[in-house]
C-alpha positions in Angstrom: 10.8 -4.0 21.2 12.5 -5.9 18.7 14.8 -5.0 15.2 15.5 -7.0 12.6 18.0 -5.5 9.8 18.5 -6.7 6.4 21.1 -6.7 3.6 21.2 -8.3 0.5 24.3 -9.4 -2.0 24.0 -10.8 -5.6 20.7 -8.9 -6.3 22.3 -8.1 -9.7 21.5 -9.9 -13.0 24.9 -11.5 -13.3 24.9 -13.4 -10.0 24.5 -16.9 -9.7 23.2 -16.9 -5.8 20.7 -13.8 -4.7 21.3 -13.6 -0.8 19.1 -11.6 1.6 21.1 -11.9 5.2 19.9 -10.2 8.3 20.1 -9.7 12.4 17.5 -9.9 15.1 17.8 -8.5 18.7 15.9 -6.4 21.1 16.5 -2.5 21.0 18.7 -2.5 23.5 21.5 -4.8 22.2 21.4 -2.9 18.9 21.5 0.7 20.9 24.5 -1.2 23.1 25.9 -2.7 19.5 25.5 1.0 17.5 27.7 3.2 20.6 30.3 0.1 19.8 30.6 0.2 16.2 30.8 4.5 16.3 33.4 3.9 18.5 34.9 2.1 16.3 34.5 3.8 13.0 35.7 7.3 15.0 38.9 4.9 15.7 39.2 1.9 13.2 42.8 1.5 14.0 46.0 2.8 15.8 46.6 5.4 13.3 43.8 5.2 10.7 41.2 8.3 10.3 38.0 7.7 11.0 35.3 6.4 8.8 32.1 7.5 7.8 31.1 3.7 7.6 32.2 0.6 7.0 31.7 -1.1 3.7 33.1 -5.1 3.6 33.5 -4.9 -0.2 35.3 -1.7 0.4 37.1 -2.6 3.2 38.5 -6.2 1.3 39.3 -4.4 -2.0 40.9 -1.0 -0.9 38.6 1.4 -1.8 36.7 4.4 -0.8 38.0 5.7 2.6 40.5 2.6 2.4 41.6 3.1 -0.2 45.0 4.9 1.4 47.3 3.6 4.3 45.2 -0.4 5.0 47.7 -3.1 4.1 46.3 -6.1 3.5 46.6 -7.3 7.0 45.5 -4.0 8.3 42.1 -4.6 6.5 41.8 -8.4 7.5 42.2 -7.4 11.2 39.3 -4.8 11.0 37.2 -7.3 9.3 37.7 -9.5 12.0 37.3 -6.9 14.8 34.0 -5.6 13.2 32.8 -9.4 13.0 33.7 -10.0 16.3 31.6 -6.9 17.5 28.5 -8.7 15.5 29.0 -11.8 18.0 29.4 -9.6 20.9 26.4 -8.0 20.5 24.0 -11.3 21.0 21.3 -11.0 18.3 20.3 -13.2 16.1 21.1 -13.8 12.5 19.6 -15.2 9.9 20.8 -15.5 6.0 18.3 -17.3 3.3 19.7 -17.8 -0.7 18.1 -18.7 -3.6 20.5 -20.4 -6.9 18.9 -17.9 -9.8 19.3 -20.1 -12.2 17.7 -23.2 -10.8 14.9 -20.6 -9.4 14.1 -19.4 -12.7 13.9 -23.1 -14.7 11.7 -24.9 -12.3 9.6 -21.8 -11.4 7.7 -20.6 -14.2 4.1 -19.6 -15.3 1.4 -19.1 -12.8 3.9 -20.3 -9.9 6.1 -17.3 -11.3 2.9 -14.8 -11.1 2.5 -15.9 -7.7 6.2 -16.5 -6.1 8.1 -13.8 -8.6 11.7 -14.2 -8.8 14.6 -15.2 -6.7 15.3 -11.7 -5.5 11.3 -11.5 -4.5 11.3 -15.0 -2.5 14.2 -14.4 -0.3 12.9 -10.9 0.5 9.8 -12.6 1.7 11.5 -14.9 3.1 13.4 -12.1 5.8 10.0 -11.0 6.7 8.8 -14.4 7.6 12.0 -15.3 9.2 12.2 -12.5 11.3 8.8 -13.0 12.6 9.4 -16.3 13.3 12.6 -16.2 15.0 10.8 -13.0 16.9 9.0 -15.9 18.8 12.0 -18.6 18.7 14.4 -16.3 20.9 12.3 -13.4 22.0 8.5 -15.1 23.2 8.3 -12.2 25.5 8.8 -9.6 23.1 5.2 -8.2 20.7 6.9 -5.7 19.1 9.1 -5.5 15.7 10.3 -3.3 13.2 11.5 -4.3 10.2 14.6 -2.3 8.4 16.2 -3.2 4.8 18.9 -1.3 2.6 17.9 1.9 0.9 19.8 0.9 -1.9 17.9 -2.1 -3.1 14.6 0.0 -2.6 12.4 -1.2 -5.7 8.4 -1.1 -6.9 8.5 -4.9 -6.6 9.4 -5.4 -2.9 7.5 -1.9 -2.1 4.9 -4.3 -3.4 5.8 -7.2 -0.8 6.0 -4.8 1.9 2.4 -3.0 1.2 0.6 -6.6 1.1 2.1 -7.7 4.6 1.0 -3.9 5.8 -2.5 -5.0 4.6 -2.8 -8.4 5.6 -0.2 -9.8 8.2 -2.7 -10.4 11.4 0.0 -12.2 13.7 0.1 -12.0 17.6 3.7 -10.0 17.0 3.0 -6.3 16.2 4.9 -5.2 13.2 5.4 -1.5 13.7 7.8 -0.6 10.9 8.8 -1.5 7.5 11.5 0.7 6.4 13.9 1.2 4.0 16.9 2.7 5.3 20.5 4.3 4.7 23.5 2.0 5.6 25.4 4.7 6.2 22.6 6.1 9.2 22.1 2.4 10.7 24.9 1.2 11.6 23.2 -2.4 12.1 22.9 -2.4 8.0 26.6 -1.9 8.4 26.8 -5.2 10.2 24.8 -7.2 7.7 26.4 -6.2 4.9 29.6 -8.0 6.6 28.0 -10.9 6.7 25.6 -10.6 3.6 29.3 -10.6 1.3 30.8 -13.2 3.3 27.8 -15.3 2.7 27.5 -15.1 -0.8 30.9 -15.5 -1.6 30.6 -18.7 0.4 27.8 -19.6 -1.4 29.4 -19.2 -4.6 32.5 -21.2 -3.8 30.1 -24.2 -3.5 28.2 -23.4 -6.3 31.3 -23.8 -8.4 32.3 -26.8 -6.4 28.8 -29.0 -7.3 29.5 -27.4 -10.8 32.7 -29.2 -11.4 
């Protein structure tokens, strides 16, 4: 049995780059990875109470439950310990980014009706991905279930998710399509780690090919 999570970052209007970033790996290395990162909100750090979850954003910019008592090196460290628990765990990631702008010059008319918008292509594009990394890495595997952030829940990817319901035929059984809280799955914890990182990377060379 196979999981793939999913996390997105610059879904807003104002954002240059939408990013849809996710993990693959059999149930067992995400029940192995979820005991790990409990473990590790119960005890963050020598001398830090425990957290209900851990948010990048939140975690980088002191707020929430760090907001009080994380120095700035305090907070780099547990960045870096919760990344490190991502590679630990062995699955399989998987990031895909669309420039808004660019998307919404070139693709217009009836390629709009049938692609949508930036937000709509890389969500599509996590389902397909996951399915075909599925077989890449895991050709034994014929099992998968598919999980994405509660938060960015909306009629137009309920929409994506009730036409691959209807129609996907593929050789890989896809026996869930959820939408879920981060603060339940911990593996929606992990991706939003590296959904931020990504689109801040992103952005950095955006504004480079700008200038």
């Amino acid at each position: 049995m196979l999981d793939a999570y999913f996390d997105d970052a610059g879904t807003h209007g104002a954002s240059a780059t939408v990013v849809w970033v996710g993990f693959l790996g059999t149930s067992e290395q995400w029940s192995n990875f979820d005991q790990a990162w409990r473990a590790k909100l119960m005890r963050p750090l020598p001398g830090k109470a425990s957290l209900t979850k851990f948010g990048l954003a939140d975690c980088e910019n002191h707020r929430g439950e760090f907001f009080a008592g994380y120095s700035s090196a305090e907070s780099d460290l547990l960045q870096n310990q919760c990344r490190e628990m991502i590679v630990q765990a062995g699955v399989v990631g998987l990031a895909y980014a669309v420039d808004r702008a660019a998307w919404d010059r070139l693709v217009q008319g009836p390629a709009r009706d049938l692609f949508g918008d930036a937000e709509t292509v890389c969500f599509s594009a996590c389902l397909a991905g996951a399915i075909s990394r599925a077989y890449e890495h895991f050709p034994k595997e014929t099992m998968l279930s598919l999980h994405f952030d509660l938060g960015r829940r909306s009629p137009k990817l309920d929409a994506i998710v009730d036409h691959v319901r209807k129609h996907y035929e593929g050789l890989l059984s896809i026996t869930n399509i959820s939408f879920d809280s981060v603060k339940e799955f911990t593996p929606l914890q992990a991706t939003g780690c590296s959904c931020n990182r990504n689109r801040k990377l992103l952005a950095r060379e955006h504004c480079s090919y700008g200038n």
